[in-house]
C-alpha positions as CSV (number, residue, x, y, z in Angstrom):
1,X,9.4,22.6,-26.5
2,X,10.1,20.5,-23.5
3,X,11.8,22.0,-20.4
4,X,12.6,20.0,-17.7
5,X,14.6,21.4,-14.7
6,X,16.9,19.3,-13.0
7,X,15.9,17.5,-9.5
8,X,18.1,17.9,-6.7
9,X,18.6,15.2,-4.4
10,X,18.0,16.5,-1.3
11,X,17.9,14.8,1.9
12,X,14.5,15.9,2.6
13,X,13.2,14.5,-1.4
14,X,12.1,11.0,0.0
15,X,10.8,12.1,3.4
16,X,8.5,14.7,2.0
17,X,6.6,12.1,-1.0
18,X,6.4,9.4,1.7
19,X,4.9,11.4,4.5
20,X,2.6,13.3,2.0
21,X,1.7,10.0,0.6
22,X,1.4,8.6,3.7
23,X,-1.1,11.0,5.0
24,X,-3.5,11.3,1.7
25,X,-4.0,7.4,1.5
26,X,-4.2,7.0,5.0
27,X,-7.1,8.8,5.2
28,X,-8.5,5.9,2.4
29,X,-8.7,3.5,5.4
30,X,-8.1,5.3,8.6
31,X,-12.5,6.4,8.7
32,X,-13.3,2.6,8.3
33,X,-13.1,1.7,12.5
34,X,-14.9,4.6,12.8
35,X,-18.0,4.2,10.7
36,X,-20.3,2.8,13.1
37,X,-19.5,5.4,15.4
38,X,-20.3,7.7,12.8
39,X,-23.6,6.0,12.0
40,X,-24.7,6.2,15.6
41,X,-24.0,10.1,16.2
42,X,-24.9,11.2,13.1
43,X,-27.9,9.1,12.9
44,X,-26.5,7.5,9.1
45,X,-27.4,5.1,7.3
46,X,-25.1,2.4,5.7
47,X,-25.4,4.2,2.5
48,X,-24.2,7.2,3.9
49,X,-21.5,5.2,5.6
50,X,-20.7,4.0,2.7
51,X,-20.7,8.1,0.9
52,X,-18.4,8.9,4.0
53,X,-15.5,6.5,2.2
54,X,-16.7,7.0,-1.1
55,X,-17.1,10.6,-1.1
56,X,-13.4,10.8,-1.0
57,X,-12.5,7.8,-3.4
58,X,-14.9,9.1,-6.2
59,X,-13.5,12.3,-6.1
60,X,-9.8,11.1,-6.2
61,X,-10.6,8.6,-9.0
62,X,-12.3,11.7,-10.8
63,X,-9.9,14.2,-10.6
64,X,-6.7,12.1,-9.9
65,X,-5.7,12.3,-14.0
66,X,-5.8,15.5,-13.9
67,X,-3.9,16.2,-10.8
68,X,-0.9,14.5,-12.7
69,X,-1.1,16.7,-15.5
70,X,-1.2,19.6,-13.6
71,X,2.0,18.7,-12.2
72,X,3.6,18.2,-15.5
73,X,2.2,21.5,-17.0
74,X,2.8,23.8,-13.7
75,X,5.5,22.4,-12.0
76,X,5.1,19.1,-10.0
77,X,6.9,20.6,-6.8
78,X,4.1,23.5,-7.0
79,X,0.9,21.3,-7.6
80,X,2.3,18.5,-5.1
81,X,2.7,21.4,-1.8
82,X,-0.8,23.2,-2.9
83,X,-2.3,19.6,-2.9
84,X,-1.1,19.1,1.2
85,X,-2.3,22.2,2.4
86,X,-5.7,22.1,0.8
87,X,-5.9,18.2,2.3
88,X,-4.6,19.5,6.1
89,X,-7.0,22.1,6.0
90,X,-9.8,20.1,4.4
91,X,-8.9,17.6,7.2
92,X,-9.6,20.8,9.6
93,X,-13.0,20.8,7.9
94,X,-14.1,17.0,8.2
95,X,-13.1,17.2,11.9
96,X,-15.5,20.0,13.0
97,X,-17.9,19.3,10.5
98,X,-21.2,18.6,12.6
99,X,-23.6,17.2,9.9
100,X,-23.1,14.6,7.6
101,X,-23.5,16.7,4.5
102,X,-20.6,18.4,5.4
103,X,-18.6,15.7,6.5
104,X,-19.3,14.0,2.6
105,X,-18.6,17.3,1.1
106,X,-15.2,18.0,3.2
107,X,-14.4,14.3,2.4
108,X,-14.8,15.1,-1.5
109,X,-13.1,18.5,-1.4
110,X,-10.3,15.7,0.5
111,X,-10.0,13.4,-2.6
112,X,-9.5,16.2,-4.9
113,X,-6.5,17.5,-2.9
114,X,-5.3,13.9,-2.6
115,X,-5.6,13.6,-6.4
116,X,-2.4,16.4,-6.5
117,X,-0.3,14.6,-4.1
118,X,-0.7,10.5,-5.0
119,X,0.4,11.1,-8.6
120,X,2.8,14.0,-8.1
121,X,4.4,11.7,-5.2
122,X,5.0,9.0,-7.9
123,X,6.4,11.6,-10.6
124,X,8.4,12.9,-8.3
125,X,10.1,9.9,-7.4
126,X,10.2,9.1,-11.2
127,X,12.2,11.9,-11.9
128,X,14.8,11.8,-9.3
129,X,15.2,8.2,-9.9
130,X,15.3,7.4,-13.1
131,X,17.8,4.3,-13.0
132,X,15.8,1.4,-13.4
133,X,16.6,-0.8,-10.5
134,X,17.3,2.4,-8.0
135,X,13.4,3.5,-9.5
136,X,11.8,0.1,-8.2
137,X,13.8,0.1,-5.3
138,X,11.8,3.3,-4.6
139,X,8.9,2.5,-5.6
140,X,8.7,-0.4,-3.4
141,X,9.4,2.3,-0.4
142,X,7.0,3.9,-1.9
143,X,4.5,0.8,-1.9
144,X,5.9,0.0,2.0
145,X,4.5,3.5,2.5
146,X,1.7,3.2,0.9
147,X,0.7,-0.3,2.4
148,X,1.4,0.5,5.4
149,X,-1.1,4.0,5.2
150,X,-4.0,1.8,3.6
151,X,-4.0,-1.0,6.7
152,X,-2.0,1.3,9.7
153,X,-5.6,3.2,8.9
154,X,-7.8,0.8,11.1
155,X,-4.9,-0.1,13.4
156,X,-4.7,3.4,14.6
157,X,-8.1,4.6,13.8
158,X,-9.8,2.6,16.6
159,X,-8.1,3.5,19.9
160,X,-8.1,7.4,18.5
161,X,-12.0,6.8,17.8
162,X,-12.1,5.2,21.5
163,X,-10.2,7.9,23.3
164,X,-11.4,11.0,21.6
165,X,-13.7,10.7,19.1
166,X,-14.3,10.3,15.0
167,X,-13.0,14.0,14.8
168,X,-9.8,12.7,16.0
169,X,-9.0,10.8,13.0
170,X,-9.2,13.6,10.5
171,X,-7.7,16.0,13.3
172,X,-4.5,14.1,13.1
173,X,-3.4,15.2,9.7
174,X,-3.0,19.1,10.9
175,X,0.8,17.9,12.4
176,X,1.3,15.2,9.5
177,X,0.4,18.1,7.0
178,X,2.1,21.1,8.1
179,X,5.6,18.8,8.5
180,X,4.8,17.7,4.9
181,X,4.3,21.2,3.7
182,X,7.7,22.0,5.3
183,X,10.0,19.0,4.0
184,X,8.4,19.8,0.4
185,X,9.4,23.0,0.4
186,X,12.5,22.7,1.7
187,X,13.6,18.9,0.4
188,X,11.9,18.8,-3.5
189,X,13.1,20.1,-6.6
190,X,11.6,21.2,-9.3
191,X,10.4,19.6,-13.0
192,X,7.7,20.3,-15.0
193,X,6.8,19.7,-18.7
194,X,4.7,22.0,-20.5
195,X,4.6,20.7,-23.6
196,X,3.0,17.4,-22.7
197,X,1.0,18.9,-19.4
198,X,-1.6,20.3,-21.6
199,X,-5.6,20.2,-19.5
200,X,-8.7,18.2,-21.3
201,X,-11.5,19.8,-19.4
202,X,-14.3,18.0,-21.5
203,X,-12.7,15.0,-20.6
204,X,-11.9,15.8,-16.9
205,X,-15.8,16.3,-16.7
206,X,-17.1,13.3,-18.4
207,X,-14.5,11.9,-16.3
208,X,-16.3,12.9,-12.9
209,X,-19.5,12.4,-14.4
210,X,-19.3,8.6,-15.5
211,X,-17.2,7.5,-12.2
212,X,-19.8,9.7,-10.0
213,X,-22.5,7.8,-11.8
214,X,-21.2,4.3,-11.6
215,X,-20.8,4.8,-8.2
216,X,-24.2,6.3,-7.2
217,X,-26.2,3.5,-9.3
218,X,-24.3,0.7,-7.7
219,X,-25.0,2.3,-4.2
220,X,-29.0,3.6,-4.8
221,X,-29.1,0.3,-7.4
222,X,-30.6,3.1,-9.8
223,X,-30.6,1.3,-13.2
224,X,-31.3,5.2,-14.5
225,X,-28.1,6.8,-13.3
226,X,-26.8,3.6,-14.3
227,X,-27.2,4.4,-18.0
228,X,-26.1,8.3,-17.3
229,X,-22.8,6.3,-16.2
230,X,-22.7,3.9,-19.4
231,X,-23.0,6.7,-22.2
232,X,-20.7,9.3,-19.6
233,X,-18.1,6.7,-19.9
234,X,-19.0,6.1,-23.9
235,X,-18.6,10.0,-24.7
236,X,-15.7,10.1,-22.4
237,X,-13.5,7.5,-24.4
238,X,-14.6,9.5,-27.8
239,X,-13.5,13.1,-26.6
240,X,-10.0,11.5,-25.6
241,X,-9.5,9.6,-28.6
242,X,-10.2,12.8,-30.4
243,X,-8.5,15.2,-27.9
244,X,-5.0,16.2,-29.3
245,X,-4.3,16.3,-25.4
246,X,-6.2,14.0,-23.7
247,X,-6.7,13.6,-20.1
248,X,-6.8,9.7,-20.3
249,X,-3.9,8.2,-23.1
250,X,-6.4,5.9,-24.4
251,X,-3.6,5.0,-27.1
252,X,-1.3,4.0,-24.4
253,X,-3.1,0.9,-23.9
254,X,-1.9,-0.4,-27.1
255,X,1.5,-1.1,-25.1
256,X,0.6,-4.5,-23.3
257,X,1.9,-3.5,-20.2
258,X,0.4,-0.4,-19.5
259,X,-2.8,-1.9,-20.5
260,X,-1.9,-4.8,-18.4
261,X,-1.2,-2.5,-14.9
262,X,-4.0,-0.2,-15.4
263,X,-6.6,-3.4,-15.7
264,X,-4.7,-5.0,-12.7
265,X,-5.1,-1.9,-10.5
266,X,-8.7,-1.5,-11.1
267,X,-9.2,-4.9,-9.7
268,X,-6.3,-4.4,-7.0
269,X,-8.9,-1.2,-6.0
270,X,-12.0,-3.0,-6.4
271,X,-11.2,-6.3,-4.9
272,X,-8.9,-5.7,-1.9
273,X,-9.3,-2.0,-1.2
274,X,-12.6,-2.7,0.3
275,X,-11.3,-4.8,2.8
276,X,-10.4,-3.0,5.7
277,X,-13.9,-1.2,5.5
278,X,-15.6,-4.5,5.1
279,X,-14.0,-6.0,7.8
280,X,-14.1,-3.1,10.3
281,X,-17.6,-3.3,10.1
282,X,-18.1,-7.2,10.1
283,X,-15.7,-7.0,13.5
284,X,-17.7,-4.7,15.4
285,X,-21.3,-4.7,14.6
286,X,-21.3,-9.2,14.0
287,X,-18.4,-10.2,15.9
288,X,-19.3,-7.0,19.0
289,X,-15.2,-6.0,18.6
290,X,-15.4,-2.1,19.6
291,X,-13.3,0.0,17.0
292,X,-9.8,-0.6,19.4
293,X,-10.4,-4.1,19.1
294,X,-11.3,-4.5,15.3
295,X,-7.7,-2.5,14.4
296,X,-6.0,-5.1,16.3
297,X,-7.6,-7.6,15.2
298,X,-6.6,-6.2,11.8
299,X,-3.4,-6.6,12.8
300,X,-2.1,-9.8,10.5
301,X,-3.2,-7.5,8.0
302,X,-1.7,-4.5,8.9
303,X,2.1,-6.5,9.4
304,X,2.3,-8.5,6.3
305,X,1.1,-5.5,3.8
306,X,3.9,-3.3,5.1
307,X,6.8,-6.0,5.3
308,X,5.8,-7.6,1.5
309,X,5.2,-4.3,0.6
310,X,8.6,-3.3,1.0
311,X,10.5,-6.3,0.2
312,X,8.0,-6.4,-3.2
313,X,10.4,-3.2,-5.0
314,X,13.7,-5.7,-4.0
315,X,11.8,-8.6,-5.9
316,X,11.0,-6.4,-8.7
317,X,14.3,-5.3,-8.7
318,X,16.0,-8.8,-8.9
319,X,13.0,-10.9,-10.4
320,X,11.2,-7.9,-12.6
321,X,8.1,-6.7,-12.0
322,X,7.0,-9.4,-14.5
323,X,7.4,-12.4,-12.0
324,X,6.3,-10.4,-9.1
325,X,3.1,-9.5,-9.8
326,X,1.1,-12.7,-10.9
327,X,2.2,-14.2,-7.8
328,X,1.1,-12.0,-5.4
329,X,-2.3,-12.1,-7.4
330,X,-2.3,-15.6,-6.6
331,X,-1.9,-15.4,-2.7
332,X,-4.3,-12.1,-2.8
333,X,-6.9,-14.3,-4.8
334,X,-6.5,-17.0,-2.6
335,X,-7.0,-15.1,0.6
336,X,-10.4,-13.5,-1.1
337,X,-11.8,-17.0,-1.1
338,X,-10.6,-18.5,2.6
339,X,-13.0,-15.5,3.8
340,X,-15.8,-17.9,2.6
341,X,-14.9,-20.1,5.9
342,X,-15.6,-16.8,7.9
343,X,-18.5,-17.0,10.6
344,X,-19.1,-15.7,13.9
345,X,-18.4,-18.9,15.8
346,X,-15.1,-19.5,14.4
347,X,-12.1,-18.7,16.4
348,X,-9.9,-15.6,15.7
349,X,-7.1,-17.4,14.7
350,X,-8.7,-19.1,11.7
351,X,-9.9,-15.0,11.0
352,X,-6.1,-14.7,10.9
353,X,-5.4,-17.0,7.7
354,X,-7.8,-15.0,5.1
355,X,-6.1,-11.7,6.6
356,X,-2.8,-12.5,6.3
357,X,-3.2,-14.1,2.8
358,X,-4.8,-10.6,1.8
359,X,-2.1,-8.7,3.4
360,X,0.8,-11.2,1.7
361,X,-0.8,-10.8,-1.5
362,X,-1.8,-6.8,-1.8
363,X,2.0,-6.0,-0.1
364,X,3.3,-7.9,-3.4
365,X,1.0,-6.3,-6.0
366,X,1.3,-2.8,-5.5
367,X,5.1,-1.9,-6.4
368,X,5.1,-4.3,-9.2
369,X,1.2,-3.1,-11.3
370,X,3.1,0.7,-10.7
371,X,6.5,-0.3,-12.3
372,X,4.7,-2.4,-15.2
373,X,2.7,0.5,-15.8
374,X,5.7,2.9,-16.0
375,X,7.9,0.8,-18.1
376,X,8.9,1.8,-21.1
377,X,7.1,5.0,-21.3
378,X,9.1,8.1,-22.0
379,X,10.1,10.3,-18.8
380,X,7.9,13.1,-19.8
381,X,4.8,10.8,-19.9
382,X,5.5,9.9,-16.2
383,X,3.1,12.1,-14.2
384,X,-0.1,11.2,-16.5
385,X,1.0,7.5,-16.5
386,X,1.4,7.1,-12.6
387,X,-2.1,9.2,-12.6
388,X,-3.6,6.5,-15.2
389,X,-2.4,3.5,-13.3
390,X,-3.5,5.5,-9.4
391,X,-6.9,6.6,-11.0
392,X,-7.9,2.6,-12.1
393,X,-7.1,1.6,-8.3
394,X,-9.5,4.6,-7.1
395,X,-11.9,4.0,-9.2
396,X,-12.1,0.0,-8.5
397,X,-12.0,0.9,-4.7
398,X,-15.0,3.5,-5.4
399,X,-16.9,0.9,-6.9
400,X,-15.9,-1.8,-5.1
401,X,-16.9,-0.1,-1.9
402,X,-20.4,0.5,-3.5
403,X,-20.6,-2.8,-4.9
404,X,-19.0,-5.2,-2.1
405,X,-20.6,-2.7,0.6
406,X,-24.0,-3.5,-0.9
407,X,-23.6,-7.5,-0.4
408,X,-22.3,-7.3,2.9
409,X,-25.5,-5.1,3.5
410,X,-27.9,-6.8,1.8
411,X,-27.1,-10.5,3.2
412,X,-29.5,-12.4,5.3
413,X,-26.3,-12.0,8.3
414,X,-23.3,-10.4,8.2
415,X,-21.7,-13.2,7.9
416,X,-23.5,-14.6,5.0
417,X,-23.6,-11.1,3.0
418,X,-19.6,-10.9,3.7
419,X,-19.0,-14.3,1.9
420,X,-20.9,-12.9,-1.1
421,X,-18.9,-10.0,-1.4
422,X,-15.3,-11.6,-0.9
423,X,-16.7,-14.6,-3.6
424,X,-17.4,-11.9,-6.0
425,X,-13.9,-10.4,-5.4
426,X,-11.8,-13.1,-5.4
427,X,-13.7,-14.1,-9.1
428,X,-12.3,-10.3,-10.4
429,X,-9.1,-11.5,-8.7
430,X,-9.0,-15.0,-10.0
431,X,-9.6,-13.8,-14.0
432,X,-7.4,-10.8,-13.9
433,X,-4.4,-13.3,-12.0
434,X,-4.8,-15.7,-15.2
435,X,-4.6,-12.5,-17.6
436,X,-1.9,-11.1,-16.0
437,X,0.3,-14.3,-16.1
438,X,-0.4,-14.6,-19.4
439,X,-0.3,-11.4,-21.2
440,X,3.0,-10.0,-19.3
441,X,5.0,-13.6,-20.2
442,X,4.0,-12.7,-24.0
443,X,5.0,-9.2,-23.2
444,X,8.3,-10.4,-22.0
C-alpha cells in the first residue's frame, strides 16, 4: 500500500534542492573552459576531451531513472543527501586525479551520484508544492537555478582555471557539498512510496548499455558498437513493456504531454546543452580567448538563461506551460541558426546576437518541458516522471556532445566545422518547435 509521509516546510526545504542542484549540473558545464587546459597537461585528445564531459553525462542519462525510483522506494530525503556526499567526495576524486583515466572514471562515478540528486531535487519540490501555480512558480526557481548552474559553469570556470588550475573546478564543490549535506538534513522532510518505487535491474542495464553505446559509436564513428546500441535500445523497450515495474513508463507516453516533454528535452539536451562546450572551445583555440576571457565572453549567455529562466515559471504560471514552451523553442531555434554568420573576423558584438538568442530561448524552455511533463500525472508517479523527462535532456546532451563535438572537430576550420554542428542543431530544434506547437494546442 502506499505510504507517504508528510513534508514539512522548512525554511531550509528550498535552499537545500537549489544548492544541491546547483552544484550537480554545474559541474555539466563548469569543465568546458577548462578543456584545453586539460588537453595540454594531460596530453588528450579531443576525443578524450570530449569523454571528460561525456563521462559524466552518459552516466547521469544511464542511471538518472533509476535514481528517481530509488527515492520513491527508500525515501527521497535519504537517496537525495547519499547522492551529495558521494558527488563532493567524487569531486575530491576528479580534483587529484593525475591521469586521465581516472579523471573519466571519477567523472562517471560523478554522474551517477548526480543521477540521485537532479530527480530527487524535482520530487522533492513536487511534493512540498503540490498546488499547481505555487508548483510552477517553483519549478521555474528551480529552472533559474538550474540555468544559471549550466552557463555560470564557463563564467566562473575560466578565471578559477587561470588562477589555480583545472583541479580548482572540481575542488570547489567540497564547501558547496558539505553546506548541501547540512541544509538537507536539517531543512527536508521526508516521502517515499514503496509501492510504486519498485527497481528494474534488467532494464537499468540495457539502459546503460544502449546510451553507453550510442554515445561511444558517435564519438569512435564505430558503425559496430553502433548496432550493439540499436538492438540495446530494442531489448530495452521490450523488457519495460513487459516489466510489471519498469524503470522507463513506456506506457506513459500514450498521454500527449508527457510524450511531448520527454521528446522536447532530448532535443533541449542535444541541441543547446552542447553549447557552452562548443563555444568554450571555439573562443580559445580559433578566436585565441584564454579560458577567463571565453567565460566572459559567454557572458550574454550566462545573463539572459538565468533572468528567462526565472521569469519562464511566472509565464507558465499565468500563460501555462502550453504557450510557454513553443516560443522559447522558436527564439532557441532561431539563435542555433544566426551561429551560421559566426567567423573569426567578425566582431564580438555580432557573437553576442546568436548567444543571447540561445540564452533567451533555453531560459524559457526548461520550466515549462518539466511542468508539461509532470501534468496530470498522479503524485506518486512524480519521482520517475521528473527522472524520465531529466534522463531525455542527459541523454540528448550525451549525444549531442558526441555528435556536435565531432563536426566542430572534423571541419576544415573551426569555424566552418562549428556552423555544421549548430545547422544540424537548430534542424532538431526547428522540427521538434513545429511538433510541439502542434501537438500541445491539440492537447489543450
Amino acid at each position: 500500500m502506499s505510504q507517504t509521509k508528510t513534508v514539512v516546510r522548512s525554511p531550509l526545504l528550498a535552499v537545500a534542492v537549489f544548492v544541491g542542484s546547483f552544484m550537480a549540473l554545474l559541474d555539466a558545464s563548469v569543465v568546458s573552459v577548462a578543456l584545453p587546459t586539460i588537453q595540454r597537461e594531460l596530453h588528450a585528445e579531443f576525443t578524450d576531451l570530449q569523454w571528460i564531459v561525456d563521462g559524466y553525462t552518459v552516466a547521469l542519462a544511464a542511471v538518472i531513472l533509476t535514481g528517481g525510483i530509488l527515492g520513491d522506494r527508500y525515501g527521497r530525503k535519504r537517496i537525495y543527501l547519499g547522492g551529495l556526499a558521494v558527488f563532493t567526495i567524487a569531486s575530491l576524486a576528479c580534483g587529484l586525479a593525475p591521469t586521465l583515466g581516472l579523471l573519466i572514471a571519477a567523472r562517471v562515478v560523478q554522474g551517477i551520484a548526480a543521477a540521485a540528486v537532479i530527480p530527487g531535487g524535482i520530487a522533492l519540490l513536487a511534493h512540498a508544492y503540490p498546488e499547481p501555480r505555487e508548483r510552477a512558480r517553483m519549478m521555474g526557481a528551480w529552472g533559474c537555478v538550474a540555468g544559471c548552474a549550466l552557463v555560470i559553469g564557463p563564467l566562473v570556470g575560466g578565471p578559477i582555471t587561470d588562477a589555480f588550475g583545472w583541479p580548482a573546478i572540481f575542488l570547489i564543490n567540497l564547501p558547496i557539498g558539505a553546506f548541501a549535506v547540512f541544509a538537507s538534513y536539517r531543512g527536508l522532510g521526508e516521502s517515499s512510496d514503496p509501492a510504486h518505487g519498485a527497481l528494474d535491474l534488467p532494464g537499468q542495464v540495457l539502459g546503460a548499455l544502449w546510451i553507453g553505446s550510442f554515445t561511444y559509436a558517435v564519438i569512435a564513428s564505430d558503425a559496430v558498437v553502433a548496432v550493439v546500441g540499436a538492438l540495446g535500445l530494442a531489448a530495452f523497450i521490450v523488457v519495460e513493456l513487459r516489466a510489471p515495474h519498469p524503470m522507463l513508463p513506456i506506457r506513459l507516453f500514450g498521454k500527449l504531454r508527457f510524450a511531448t516533454s520527454i521528446l522536447t528535452s532530448f532535443v533541449i539536451g542535444f541541441a543547446c546543452y552542447p553549447l557552452p562546450v562548443l563555444i568554450a572551445v571555439y573562443l580559445q583555440q580559433a578566436w585565441g580567448s584564454t579560458a577567463s576571457t571565453a567565460g566572459v565572453q559567454m557572458l550574454p549567455y550566462v545573463i539572459t538563461n538565468a533572468v528567462l529562466a526565472f521569469f519562464s515559471g511566472q509565464l507558465s504560471a499565468r500563460f501555462t506551460a502550453e504557450r510557454v514552451l513553443p516560443i522559447g523553442l522558436v527564439i532557441t531555434t532561431a539563435g542555433s541558426f544566426a551561429f551560421l554568420l559566426v567567423d573569426t573576423a567578425m566582431p564580438y558584438w555580432l557573437l553576442c546576437v546568436p548567444l543571447t538568442l540561445s540564452g533567451v530561448g533555453l531560459g524559457l524552455s526548461i520550466t515549462p518541458t518539466n511542468v508539461v511533463g509532470l501534468a496530470g500525472l498522479p503524485a506518486q508517479r512524480t519521482g520517475t516522471a521528473a527522472g524520465t523527462v531529466n534522463a531525455a535532456r542527459q541523454v540528448g546532451m550525451a549525444l549531442g556532445i558526441a555528435a556536435l563535438g565531432a563536426l566542430l572537430d572534423h571541419g576544415s576550420t573551426l569555424s566552418t566545422g562549428l556552423r555544421t554542428a549548430m545547422a544540424v542543431g537548430g534542424a532538431a530544434l526547428l522540427a521538434v518547435t513545429v511538433l510541439t506547437a502542434v501537438t500541445l494546442r491539440r492537447a489543450g
